[in-house]
C-alpha positions as CSV (number, residue, x, y, z in Angstrom):
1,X,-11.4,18.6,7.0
2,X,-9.5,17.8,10.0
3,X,-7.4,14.2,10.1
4,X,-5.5,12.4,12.9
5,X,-3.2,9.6,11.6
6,X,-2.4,7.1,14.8
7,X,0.8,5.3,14.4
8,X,3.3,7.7,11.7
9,X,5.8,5.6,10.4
10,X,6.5,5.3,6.8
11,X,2.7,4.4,5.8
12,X,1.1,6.8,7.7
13,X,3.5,9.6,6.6
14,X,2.8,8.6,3.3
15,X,-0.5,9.3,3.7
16,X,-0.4,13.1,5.5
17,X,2.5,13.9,2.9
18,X,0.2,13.5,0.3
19,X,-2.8,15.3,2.5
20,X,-0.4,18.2,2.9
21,X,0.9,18.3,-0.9
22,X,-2.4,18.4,-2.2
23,X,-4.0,21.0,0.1
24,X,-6.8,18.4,1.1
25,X,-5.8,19.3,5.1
26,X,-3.9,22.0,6.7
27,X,-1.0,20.4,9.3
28,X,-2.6,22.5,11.9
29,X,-5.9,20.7,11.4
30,X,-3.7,16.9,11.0
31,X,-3.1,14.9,14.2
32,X,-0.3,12.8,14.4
33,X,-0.4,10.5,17.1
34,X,2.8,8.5,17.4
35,X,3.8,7.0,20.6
36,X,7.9,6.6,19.5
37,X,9.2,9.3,21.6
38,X,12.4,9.6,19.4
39,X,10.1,9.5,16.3
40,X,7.7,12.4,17.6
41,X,10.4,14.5,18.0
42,X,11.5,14.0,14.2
43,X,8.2,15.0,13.3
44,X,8.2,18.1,16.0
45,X,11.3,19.2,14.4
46,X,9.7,18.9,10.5
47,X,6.5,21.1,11.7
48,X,4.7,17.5,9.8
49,X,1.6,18.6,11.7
50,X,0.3,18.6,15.5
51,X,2.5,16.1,17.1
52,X,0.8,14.0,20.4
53,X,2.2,10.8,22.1
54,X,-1.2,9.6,23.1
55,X,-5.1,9.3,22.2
56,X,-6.9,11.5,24.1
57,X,-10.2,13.8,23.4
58,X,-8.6,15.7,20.6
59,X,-9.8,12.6,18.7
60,X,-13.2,13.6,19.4
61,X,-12.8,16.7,17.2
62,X,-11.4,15.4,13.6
63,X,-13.8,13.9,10.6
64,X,-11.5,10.7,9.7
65,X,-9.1,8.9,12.1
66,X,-6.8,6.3,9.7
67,X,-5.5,3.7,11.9
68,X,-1.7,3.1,10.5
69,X,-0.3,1.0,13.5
70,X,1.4,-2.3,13.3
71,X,-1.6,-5.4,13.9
72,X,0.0,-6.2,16.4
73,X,-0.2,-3.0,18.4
74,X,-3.7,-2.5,17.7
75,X,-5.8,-4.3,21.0
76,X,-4.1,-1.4,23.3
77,X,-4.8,1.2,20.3
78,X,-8.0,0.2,20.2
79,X,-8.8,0.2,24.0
80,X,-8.3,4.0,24.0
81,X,-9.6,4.6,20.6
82,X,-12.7,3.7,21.5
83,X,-13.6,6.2,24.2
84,X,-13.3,9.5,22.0
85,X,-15.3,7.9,18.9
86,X,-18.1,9.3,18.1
87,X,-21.0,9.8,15.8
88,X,-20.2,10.5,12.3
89,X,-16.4,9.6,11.7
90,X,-14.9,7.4,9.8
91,X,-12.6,5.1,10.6
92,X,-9.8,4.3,7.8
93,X,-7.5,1.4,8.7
94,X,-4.4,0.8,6.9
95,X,-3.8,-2.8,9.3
96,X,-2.7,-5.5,7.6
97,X,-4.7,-8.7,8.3
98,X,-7.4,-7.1,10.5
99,X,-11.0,-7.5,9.1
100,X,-13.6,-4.5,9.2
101,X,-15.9,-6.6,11.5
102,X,-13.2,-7.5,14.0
103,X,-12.1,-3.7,14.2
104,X,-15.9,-3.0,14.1
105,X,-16.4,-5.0,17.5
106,X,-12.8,-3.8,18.8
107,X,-14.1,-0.2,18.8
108,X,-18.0,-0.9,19.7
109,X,-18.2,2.0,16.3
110,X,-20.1,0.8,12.8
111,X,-18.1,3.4,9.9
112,X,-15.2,1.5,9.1
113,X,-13.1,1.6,5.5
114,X,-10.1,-1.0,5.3
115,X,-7.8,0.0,2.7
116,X,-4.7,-1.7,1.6
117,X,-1.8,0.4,0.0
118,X,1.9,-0.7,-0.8
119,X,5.3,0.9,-0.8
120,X,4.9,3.3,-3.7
121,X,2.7,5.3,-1.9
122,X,5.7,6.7,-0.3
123,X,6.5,8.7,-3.5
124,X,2.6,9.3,-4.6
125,X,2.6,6.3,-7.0
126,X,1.0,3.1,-4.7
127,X,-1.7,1.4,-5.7
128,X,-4.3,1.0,-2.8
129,X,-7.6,-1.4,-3.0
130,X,-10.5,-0.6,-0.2
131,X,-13.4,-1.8,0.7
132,X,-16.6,-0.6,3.1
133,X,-18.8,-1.7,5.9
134,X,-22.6,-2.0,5.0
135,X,-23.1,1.5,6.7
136,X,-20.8,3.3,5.3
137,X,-22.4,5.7,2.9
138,X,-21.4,6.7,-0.7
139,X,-20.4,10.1,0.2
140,X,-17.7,8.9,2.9
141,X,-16.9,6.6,0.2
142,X,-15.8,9.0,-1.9
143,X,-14.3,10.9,0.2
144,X,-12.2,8.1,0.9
145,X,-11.5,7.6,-2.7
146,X,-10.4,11.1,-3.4
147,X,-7.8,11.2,-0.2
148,X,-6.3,7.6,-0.9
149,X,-6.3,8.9,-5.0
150,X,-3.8,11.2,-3.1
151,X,-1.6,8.4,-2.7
152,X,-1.4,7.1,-6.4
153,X,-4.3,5.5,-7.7
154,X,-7.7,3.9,-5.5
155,X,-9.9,1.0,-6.0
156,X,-13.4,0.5,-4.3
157,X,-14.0,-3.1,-3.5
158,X,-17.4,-3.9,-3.0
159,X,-15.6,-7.7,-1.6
160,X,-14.0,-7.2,1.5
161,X,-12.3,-10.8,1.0
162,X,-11.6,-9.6,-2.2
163,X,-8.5,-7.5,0.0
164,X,-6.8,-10.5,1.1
165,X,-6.5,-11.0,-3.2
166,X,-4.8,-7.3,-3.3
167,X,-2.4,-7.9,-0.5
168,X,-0.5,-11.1,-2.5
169,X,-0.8,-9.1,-5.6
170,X,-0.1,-5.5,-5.6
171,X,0.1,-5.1,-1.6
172,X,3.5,-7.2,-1.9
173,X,3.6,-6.9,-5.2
174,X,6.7,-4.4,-5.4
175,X,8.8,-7.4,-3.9
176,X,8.1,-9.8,-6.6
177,X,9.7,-6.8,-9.0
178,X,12.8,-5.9,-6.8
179,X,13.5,-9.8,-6.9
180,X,13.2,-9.6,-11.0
181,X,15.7,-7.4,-11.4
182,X,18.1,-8.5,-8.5
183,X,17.9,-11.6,-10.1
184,X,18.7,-9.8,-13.6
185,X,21.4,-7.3,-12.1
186,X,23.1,-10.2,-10.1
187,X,23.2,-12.4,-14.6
188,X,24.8,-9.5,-16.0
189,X,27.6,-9.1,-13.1
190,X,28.1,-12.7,-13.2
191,X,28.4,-12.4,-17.3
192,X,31.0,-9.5,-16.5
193,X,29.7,-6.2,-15.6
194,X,30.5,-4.4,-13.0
195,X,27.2,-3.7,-10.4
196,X,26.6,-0.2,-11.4
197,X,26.5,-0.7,-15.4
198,X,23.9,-3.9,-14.7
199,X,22.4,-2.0,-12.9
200,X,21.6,0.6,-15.0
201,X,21.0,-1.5,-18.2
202,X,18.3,-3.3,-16.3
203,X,16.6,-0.4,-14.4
204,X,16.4,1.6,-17.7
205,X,15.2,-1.7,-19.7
206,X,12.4,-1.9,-17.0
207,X,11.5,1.7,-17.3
208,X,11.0,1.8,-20.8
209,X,9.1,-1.8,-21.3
210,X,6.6,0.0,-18.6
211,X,6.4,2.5,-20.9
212,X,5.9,0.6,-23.7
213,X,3.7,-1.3,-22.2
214,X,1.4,1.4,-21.1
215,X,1.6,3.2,-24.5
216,X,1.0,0.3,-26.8
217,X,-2.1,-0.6,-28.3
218,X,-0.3,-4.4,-28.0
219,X,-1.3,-7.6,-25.2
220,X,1.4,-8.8,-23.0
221,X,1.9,-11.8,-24.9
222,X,1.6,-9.8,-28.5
223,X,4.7,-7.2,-27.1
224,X,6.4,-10.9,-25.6
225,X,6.3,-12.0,-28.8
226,X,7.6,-8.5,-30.7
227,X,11.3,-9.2,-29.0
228,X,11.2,-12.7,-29.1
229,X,11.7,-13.7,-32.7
230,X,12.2,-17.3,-34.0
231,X,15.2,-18.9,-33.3
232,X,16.4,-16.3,-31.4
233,X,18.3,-14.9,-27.8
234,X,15.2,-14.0,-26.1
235,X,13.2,-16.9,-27.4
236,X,16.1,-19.2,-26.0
237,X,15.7,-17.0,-21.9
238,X,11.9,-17.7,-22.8
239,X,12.1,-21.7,-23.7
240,X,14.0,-21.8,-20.1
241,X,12.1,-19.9,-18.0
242,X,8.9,-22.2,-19.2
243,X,11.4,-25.1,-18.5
244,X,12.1,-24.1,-15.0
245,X,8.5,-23.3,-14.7
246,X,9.2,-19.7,-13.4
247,X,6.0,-18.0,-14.5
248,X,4.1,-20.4,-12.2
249,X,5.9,-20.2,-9.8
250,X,5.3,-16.6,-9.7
251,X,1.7,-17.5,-9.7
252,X,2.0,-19.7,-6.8
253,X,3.8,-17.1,-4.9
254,X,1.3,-14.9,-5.3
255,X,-1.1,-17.3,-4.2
256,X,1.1,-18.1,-1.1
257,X,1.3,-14.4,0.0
258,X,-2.9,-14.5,-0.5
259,X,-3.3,-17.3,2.0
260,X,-1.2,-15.9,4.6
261,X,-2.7,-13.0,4.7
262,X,-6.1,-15.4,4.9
263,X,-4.3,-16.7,8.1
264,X,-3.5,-13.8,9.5
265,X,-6.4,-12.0,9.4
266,X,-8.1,-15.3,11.6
C-alpha cells in the first residue's frame, strides 16, 4: 500500500499518524506533499515519511492520494494533480465544501471518496462520514473504510448530500461541546470557584455522563430524568434552559452550520 497525503497540516497528519500507528503503510512508502517550507522541514526533522514540496510523477506511483488542503487552495492543487493521475487510484478528499462531481471535473479522473472527519481524529477518536462516486467499487470502499476506521470510527454514506448533514453535526460538532462546558466552567467561577477546580468538576462530570451514557441500558431522556427528581436543583437548570429555549437553539445551530456548508459547497 503506498499513500501520498497533499497538504499535511493537522488533518492530514492525523490521518498518516494513524496509517503509521497501525502498520497499514510504511513512512517510506507515505508521500507527504506540503508546500509550507517551514512546515516540511518539521516533518523532515520527525522522519513523518517522504517529505516533497511539490506534485510531481511520484504521484503516479501510490494507490490512494487523500487530498487534505484548504478549499481554497485546491484549483492550483488540482491543476497539477491532474497530470500524474492515472488508472486505478483513488482519490480521498478531506475538503470541506467541495462536491465529488466538481473535484471529479477539476481532475478530468472518475474514483473519487469525500470523507468528512472532525478534530478528534487527531487523537484516534473522530468520527468521519463518507460517501462514493457511482464508480467507485466496493472493494476501494472498504478499503476506505478500514484506513479512515484508523482514525476513530467510519460511516459509508450512500447520500452524498447526506455530508453537508455530518458537517453541522459531528464535523463541528466538538465546538458545540467546548461551548457547553465553557459555558459551565465560566457558572461555577462566577458562583466562586477558582478556574482550575470548575474546571475539573465539569470535565470529570462530562466524562463520566459519557460513560454512563454509553454503558446504560437507559434513553437520554430516561438518564435526564434519573438526576432530575421532582421539585428539585436540576429540575429547576432544566425548567430554565426550556425557558430560554436553549435546546432549540442548539438545534437551529446545527441547522445553521448544515446550510453553510450547503453554500459553500455552490
Amino acid at each position: 500500500m503506498k499513500i501520498a497525503i497533499i497538504g499535511c497540516g493537522n488533518m492530514g497528519m492525523a490521518f498518516a499518524n494513524s496509517f503509521i500507528q497501525y502498520n497499514l503503510v510504511k513512512k517510506e512508502d507515505l508521500l507527504l506533499i506540503e508546500k509550507n517550507k517551514e512546515r516540511g522541514d518539521i516533518l523532515q526533522e520527525q522522519k513523518a515519511g517522504v517529505v516533497v514540496d511539490t506534485i510531481s510523477e511520484k504521484i503516479s506511483s501510490v494507490n490512494l492520494v487523500i487530498l487534505s488542503v484548504k478549499p481554497q487552495d485546491y484549483s492550483s492543487v488540482s491543476d497539477e494533480l491532474r497530470q500524474y493521475l492515472r488508472p486505478g487510484q483513488l482519490v480521498l478528499s478531506i475538503m470541506a465544501g467541495i462536491p465529488i462531481k466538481k473535484i471529479q471535473e477539476s481532475l478530468s479522473y472518475p474514483l473519487i471518496i469525500r470523507a468528512m472527519p472532525n478534530t478528534p481524529a487527531l487523537l484516534g477518536m473522530g468520527m468521519t462520514a463518507f460517501a462514493s462516486a457511482p464508480e467507485v467499487g466496493m472493494s476501494d470502499i472498504r478499503l476506505a473504510e478500514n484506513l479512515i476506521n484508523s482514525t476513530g470510527r467510519a460511516v459509508f454514506l450512500e447520500e452524498e448530500s447526506l455530508l453537508d448533514a455530518v458537517t453541522g453535526l459531528s464535523g463541528s460538532g466538538p465546538a458545540y461541546f467546548f461551548y457547553v462546558i465553557k459555558n459551565m466552567i465560566d457558572a461555577g467561577v462566577a458562583m466562586g470557584f477558582d478556574p482550575a477546580m470548575s474546571a475539573l468538576l465539569v470535565k470529570q462530570t462530562m466524562l463520566g455522563s459519557y460513560h454512563l451514557m454509553q454503558t446504560s441500558d437507559k434513553s437520554l431522556d430516561e438518564l435526564i430524568q434519573a438526576v432530575a427528581s421532582k421539585g428539585g436543583t436540576t429540575e429547576a437548570a432544566l425548567k430554565t434552559f426550556g425557558e430560554k429555549e436553549v435546546g432549540e437553539g442548539l438545534q437551529k445551530g446545527i441547522f445553521a452550520a448544515r446550510d453553510r456548508a450547503v453554500e459553500l459547497a455552490k
